[in-house]
C-alpha positions as CSV (number, residue, x, y, z in Angstrom):
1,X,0.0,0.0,0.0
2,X,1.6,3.5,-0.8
3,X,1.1,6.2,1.2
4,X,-2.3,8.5,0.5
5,X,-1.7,11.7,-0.8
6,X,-2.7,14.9,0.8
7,X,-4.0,17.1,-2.2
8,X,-4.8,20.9,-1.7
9,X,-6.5,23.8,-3.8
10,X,-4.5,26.7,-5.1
11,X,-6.2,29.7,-5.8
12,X,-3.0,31.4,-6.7
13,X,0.3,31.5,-6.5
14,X,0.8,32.3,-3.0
15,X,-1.8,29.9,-2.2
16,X,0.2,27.4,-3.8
17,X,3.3,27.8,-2.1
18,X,1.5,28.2,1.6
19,X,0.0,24.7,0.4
20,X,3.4,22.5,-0.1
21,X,5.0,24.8,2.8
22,X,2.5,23.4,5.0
23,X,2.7,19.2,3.9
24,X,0.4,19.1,0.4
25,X,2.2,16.9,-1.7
26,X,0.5,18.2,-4.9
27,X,-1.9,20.7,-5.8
28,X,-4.7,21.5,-8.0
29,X,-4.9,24.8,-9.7
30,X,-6.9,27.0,-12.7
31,X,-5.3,28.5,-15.6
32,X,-6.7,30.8,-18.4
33,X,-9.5,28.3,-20.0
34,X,-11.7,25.8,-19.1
35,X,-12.0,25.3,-15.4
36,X,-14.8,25.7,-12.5
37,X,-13.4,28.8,-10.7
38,X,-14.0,32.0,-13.3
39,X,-14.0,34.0,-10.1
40,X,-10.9,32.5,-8.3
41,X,-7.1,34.2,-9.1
42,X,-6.8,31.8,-12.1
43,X,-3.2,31.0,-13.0
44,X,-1.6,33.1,-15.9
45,X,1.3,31.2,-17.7
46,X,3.9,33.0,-15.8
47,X,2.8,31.9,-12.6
48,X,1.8,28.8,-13.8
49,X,5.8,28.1,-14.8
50,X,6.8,29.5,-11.4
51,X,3.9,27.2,-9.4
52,X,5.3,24.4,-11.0
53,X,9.2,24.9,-10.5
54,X,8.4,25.8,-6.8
55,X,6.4,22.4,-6.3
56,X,8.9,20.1,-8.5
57,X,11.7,21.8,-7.2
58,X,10.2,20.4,-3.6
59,X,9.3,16.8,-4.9
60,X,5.9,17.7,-6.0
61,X,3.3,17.7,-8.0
62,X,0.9,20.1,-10.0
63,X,-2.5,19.2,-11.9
64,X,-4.6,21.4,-13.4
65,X,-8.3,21.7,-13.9
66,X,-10.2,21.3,-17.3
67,X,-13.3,20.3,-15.8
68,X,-16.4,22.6,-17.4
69,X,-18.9,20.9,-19.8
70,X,-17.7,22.6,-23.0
71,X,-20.0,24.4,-25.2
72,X,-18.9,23.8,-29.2
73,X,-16.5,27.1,-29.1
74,X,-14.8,26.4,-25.5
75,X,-12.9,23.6,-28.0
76,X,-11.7,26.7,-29.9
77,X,-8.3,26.6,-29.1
78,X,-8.3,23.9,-26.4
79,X,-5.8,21.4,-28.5
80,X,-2.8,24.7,-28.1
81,X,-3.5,25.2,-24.5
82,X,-3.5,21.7,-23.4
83,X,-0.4,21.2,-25.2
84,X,1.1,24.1,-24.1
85,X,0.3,22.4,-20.2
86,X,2.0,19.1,-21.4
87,X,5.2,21.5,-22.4
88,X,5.6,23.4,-19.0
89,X,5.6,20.5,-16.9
90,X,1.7,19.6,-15.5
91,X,1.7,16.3,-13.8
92,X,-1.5,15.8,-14.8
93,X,-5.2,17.7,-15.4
94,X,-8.8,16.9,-14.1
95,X,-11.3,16.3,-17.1
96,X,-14.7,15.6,-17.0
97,X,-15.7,15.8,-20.3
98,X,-15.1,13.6,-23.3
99,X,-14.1,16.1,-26.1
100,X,-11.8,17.2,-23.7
101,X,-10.2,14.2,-22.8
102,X,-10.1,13.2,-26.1
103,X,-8.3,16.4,-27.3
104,X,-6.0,15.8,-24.5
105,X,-5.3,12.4,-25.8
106,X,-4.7,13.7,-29.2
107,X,-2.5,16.9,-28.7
108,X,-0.4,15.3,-25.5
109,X,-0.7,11.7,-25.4
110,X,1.7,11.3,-22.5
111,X,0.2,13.9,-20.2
112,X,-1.4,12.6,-17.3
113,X,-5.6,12.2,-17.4
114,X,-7.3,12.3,-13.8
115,X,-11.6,11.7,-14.7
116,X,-13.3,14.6,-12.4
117,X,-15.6,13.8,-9.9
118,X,-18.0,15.8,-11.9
119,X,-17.8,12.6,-14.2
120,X,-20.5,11.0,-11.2
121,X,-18.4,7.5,-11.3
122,X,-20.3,5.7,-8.6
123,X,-19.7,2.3,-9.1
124,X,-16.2,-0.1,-10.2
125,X,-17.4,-1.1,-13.3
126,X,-17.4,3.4,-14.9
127,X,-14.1,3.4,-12.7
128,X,-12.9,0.4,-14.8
129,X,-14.5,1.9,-18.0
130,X,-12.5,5.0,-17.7
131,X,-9.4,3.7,-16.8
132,X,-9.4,1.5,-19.6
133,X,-9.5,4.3,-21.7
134,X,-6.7,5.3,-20.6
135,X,-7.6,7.4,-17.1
136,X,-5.0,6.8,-14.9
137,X,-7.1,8.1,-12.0
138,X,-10.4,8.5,-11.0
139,X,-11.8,11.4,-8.4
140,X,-15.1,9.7,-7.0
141,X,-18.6,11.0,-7.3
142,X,-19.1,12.5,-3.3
143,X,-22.1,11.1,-3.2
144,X,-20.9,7.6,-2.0
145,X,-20.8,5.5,1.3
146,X,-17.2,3.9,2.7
147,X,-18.8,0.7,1.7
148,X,-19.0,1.6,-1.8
149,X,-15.9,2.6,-2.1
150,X,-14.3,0.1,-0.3
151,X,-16.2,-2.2,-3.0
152,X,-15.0,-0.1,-5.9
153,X,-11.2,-0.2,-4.8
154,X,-11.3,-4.3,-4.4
155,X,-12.7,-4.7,-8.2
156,X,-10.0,-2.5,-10.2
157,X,-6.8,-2.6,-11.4
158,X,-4.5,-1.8,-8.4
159,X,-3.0,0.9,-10.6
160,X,-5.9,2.9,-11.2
161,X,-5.7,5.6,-8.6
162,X,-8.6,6.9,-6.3
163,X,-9.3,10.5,-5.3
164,X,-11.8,11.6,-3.1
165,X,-12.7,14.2,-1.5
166,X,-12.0,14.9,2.0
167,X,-12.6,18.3,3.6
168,X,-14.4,21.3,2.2
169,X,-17.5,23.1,1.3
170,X,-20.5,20.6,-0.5
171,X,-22.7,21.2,-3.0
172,X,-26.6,20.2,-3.2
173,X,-26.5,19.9,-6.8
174,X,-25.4,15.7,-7.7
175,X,-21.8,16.1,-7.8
176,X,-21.8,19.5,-8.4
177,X,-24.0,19.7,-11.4
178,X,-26.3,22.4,-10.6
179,X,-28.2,24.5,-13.4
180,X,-30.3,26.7,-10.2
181,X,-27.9,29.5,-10.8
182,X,-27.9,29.7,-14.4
183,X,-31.5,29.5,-14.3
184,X,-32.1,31.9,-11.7
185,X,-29.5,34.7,-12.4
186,X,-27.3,33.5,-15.6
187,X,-24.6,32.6,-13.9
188,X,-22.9,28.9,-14.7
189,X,-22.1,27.0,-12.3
190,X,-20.4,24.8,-14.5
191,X,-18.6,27.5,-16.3
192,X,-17.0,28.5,-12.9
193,X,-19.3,31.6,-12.0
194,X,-21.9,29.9,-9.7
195,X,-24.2,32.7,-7.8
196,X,-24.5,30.3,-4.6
197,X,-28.4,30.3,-4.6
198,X,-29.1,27.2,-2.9
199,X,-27.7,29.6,0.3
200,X,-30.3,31.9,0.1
201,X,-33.4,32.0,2.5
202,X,-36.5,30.9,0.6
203,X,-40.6,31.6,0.8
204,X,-43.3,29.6,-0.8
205,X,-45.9,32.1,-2.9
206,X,-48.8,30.3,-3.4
207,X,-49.6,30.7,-7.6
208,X,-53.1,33.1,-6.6
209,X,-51.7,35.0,-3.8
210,X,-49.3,37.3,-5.8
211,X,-47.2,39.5,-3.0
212,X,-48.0,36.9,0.1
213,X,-44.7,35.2,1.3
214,X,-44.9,32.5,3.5
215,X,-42.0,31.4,5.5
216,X,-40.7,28.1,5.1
217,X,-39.6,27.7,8.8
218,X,-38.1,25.2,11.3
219,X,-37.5,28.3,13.9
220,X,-37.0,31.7,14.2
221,X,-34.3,32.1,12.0
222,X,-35.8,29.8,9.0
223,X,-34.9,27.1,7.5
224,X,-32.2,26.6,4.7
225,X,-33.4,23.8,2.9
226,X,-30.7,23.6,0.5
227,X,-27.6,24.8,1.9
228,X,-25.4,22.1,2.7
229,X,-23.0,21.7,5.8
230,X,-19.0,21.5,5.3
231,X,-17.2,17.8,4.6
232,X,-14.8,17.2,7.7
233,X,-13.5,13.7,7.5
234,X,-10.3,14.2,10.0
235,X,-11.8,12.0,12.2
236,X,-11.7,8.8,10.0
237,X,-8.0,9.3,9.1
238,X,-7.9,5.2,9.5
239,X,-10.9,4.6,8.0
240,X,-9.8,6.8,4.7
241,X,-6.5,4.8,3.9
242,X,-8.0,1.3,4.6
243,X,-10.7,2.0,2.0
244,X,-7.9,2.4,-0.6
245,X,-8.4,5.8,-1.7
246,X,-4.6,7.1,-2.7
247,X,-5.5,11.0,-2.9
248,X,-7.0,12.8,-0.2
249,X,-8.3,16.1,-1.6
250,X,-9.3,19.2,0.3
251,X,-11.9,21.8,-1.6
252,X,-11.1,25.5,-1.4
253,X,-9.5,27.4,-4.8
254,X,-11.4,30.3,-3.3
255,X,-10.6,29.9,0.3
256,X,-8.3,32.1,1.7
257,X,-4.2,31.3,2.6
258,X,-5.4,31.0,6.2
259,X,-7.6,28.1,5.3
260,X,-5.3,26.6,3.1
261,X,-2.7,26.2,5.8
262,X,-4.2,25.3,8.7
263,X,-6.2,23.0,6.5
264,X,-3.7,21.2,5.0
265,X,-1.0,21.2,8.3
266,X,-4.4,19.3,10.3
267,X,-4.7,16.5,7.7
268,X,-0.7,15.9,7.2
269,X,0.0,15.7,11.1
270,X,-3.0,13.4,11.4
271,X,-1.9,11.1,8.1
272,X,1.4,11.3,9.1
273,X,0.4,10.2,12.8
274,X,-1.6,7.5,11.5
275,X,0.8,6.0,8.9
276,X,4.1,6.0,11.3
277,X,1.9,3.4,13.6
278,X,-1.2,2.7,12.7
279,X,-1.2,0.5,15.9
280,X,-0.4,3.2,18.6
281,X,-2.4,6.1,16.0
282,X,-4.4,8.2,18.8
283,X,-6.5,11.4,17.7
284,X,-5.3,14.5,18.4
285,X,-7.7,17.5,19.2
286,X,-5.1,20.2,18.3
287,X,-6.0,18.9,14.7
288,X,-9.6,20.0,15.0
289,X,-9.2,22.9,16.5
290,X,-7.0,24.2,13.5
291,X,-10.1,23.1,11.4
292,X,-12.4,25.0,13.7
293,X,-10.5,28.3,13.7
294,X,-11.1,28.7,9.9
295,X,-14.2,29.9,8.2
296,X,-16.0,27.3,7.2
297,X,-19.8,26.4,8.0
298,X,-20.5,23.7,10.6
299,X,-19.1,20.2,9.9
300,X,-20.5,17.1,9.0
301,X,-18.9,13.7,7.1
302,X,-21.0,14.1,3.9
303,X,-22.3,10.4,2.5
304,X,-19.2,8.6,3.9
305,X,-21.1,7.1,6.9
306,X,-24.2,6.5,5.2
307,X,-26.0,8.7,7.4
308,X,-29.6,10.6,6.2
309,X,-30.4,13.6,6.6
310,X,-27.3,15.0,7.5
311,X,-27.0,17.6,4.1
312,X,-29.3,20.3,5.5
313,X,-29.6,23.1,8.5
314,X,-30.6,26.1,9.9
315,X,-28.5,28.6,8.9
316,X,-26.5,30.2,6.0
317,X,-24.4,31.4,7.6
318,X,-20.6,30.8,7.8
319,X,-18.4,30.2,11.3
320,X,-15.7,32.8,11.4
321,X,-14.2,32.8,15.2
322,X,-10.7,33.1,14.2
323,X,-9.3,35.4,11.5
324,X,-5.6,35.9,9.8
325,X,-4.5,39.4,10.9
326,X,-0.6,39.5,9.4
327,X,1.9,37.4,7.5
328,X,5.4,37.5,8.7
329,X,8.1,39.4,6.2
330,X,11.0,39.9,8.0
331,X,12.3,39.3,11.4
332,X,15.8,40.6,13.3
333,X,17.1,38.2,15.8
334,X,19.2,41.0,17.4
335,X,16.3,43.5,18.2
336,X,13.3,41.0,18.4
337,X,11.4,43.0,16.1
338,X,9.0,41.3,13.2
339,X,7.7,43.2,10.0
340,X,4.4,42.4,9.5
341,X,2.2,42.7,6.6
342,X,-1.2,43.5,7.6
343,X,-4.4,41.1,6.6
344,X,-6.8,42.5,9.4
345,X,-7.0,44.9,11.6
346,X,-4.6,44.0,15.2
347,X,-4.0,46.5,17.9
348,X,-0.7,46.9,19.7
349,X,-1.1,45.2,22.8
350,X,-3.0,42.0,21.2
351,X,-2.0,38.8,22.3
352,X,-2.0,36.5,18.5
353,X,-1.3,33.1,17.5
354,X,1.6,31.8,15.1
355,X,0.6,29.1,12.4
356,X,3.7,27.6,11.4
357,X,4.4,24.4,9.8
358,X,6.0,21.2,11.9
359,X,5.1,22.9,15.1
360,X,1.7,23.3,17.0
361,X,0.5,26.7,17.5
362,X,1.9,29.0,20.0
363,X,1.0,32.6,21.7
364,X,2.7,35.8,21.0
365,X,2.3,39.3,21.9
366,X,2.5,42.8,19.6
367,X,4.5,45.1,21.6
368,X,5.8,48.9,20.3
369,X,3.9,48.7,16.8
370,X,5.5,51.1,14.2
371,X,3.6,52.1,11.1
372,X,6.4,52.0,8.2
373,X,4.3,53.2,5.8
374,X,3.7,57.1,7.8
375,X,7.3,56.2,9.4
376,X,5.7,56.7,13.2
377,X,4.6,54.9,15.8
378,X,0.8,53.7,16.2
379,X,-1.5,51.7,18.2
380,X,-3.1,49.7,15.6
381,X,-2.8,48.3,11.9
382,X,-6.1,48.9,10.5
383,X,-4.9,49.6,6.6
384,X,-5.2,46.9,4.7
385,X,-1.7,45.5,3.1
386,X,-0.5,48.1,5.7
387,X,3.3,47.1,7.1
388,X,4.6,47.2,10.5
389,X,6.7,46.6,13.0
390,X,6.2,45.0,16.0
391,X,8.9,43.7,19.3
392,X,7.7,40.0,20.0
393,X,9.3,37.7,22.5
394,X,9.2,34.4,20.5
395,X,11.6,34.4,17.3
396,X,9.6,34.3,14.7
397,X,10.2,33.1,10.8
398,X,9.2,34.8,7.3
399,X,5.7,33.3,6.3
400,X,4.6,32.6,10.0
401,X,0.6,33.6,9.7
402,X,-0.5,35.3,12.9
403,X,-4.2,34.5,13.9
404,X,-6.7,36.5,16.3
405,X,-9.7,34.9,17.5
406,X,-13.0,37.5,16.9
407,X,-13.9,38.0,20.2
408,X,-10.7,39.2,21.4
409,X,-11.3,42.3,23.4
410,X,-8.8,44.7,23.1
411,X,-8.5,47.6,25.9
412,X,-7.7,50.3,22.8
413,X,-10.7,49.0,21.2
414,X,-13.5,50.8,23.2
């Protein structure tokens, strides 16, 4: 059995490289045609080149996303530009639909084909059927139980990869095939520019009472009858690499770097826990508490456990109790002094915690903030990119991400 690999989004290029920093061994990214995320810091080919030279440079890998349902012109140029991804270096790209991986079978024959769960394979004999043809890996439909999948791995070739995903936000669309957002308001969710309708509260009009809305309501605040909760499966770390999926991939191209690192650190500590003795593997709390501190909305395990009725709740809305508040530029040993580029607003005085990878979370506090940018002294960063300087008692290291819970109350802030 070969070690499952811990796949993470990329929205852009600092995304990326917070992603390996913190333990992905590959990542999954957009460039400048036919993928899911139109409104996501798609990759130009610039940064695409530098993306993949930081990751292969590190032992890793890069796949990229031609997963939309093309219309007859998206194939308009599509033959160049998957080429041109075979030429650069791509490990491999995510298809989902047939002209498309036929194309990339014609214009790169060697480049790497991984069949997007927006393909809905649900049972071994489509995951045999496509990698016959050629798929070397198949990212399951999200829609099915650890039974099934521990079914599907058993009937197929032991080199056909599984991916699946393990962490993120869900859709209430079949694999992500929705058409309520085009319908609605013209925007595609499978042309990367979904509006997020299922989110919104609902009323029923009744067809010959024009004007009278009437609540659709499990309590005071509603019900949300569409809006699915977030995919957490850090709890089943065991239960994950006995079912024989090899790639364990975490949803989030939009997400911000915050969420990609503490993300990503959580499910490499707890694989890597796991896979040095199964035997003696014991969860660890401190890996859902990074989970919690990120916005996400509350967390459930999707269709893994077979469990009904688990999809739906009562509230749109997201949980945000921790936020990213600076990234660490520089940092003098000699004077203990950090330059800080502001992400949200932190007064002087605040005590903050230090994500860093390979080491659990740890307190500091901002003493004697300097504003660079007016060249004085202040009492809070409240610009945004704003830099500063801060004194801090704990060495810090350039990239460290320093966190604030939201109900810090700070004695400035009145």
């Amino acid at each position: 059995m070969r070690k499952p690999e811990i796949l993470a989004p990329a929205g852009n290029l600092e995304k990326l490289k917070i992603a390996i920093d913190y333990g992905a061994d590959a990542v999954y990214l957009g460039g400048a045609k036919l993928n899911l995320r139109a409104f996501s810091n798609n990759f130009s080919n610039e940064e695409m080149l530098e993306g993949i030279k930081y990751c292969h440079d590190r032992g890793r890998k890069v796949y990229v996303t031609l997963n939309v349902f093309a219309r007859n012109h998206d194939l308009n140029g599509a033959e160049e530009y998957i080429k041109g991804l075979y030429e650069i270096g791509v490990d491999a790209v995510l298809v989902a639909d047939p002209a498309l991986i036929a194309i990339c079978k014609e214009a790169a024959p060697d480049l790497e084909i991984h069949l997007s769960t927006q393909a809905n394979t649900v049972n071994w004999k489509a995951t045999k059927f496509w990698y016959d043809l050629g798929i070397k890996r198949i990212v399951l439909a999200r829609e099915l139980t650890f039974k099934e999948i521990n079914e599907i791995t058993s009937k197929i070739p032991k080199e056909c990869d599984i991916e699946a995903f393990v962490h993120g936000s869900m859709c209430v669309a079949y694999s992500g095939r929705c058409l309520i957002s085009n319908y609605m308001i013209k925007r595609d969710a499978n042309k990367g520019i979904c509006g997020n309708v299922c989110r919104y509260k609902y009323h029923l009009v009744e067809e010959t009472r024009p004007g009278e809305y009437y609540p659709v309501v499990e309590d005071d605040n509603g019900t949300y009858i569409m809006n699915a909760k977030d995919l957490c499966m850090i709890h089943y770390i065991p239960e994950l690499v006995k079912s024989g999926i090899y790639s364990f991939k975490i949803e989030g191209r939009m997400k911000s770097e915050f969420y990609v690192a503490s993300v990503v650190k959580a499910y490499r500590e707890a694989l890597d826990s796991y896979w040095d003795n199964p035997s003696a593997y014991r969860f660890k709390e401190e890996w859902m508490d990074m989970l919690k501190k990120v916005s996400h909305r509350p967390y459930h395990t999707g269709f893994y456990l077979g469990i009904n009725g688990e999809q739906n709740y009562e509230d749109s809305s997201y949980v945000r109790d921790y936020e990213i508040v600076g990234m660490v530029k520089e940092y003098d040993a000699e004077t203990k002094t950090a330059t800080i580029l502001q992400k949200n607003r932190v007064f002087e005085g605040d005590e903050v915690e230090v994500l860093r990878p390979d080491v659990p979370y740890f307190k500091i506090k901002l003493e004697d903030m300097y504003d660079l940018d007016k060249n004085k002294k202040t009492d809070v960063a409240n610009r945004a990119h704003m830099m500063f300087k801060v004194k801090v008692s704990e060495p810090l290291k350039v990239n460290d991400m320093l966190v604030k819970a939201n109900n810090t109350i700070n004695i400035n802030n009145n």
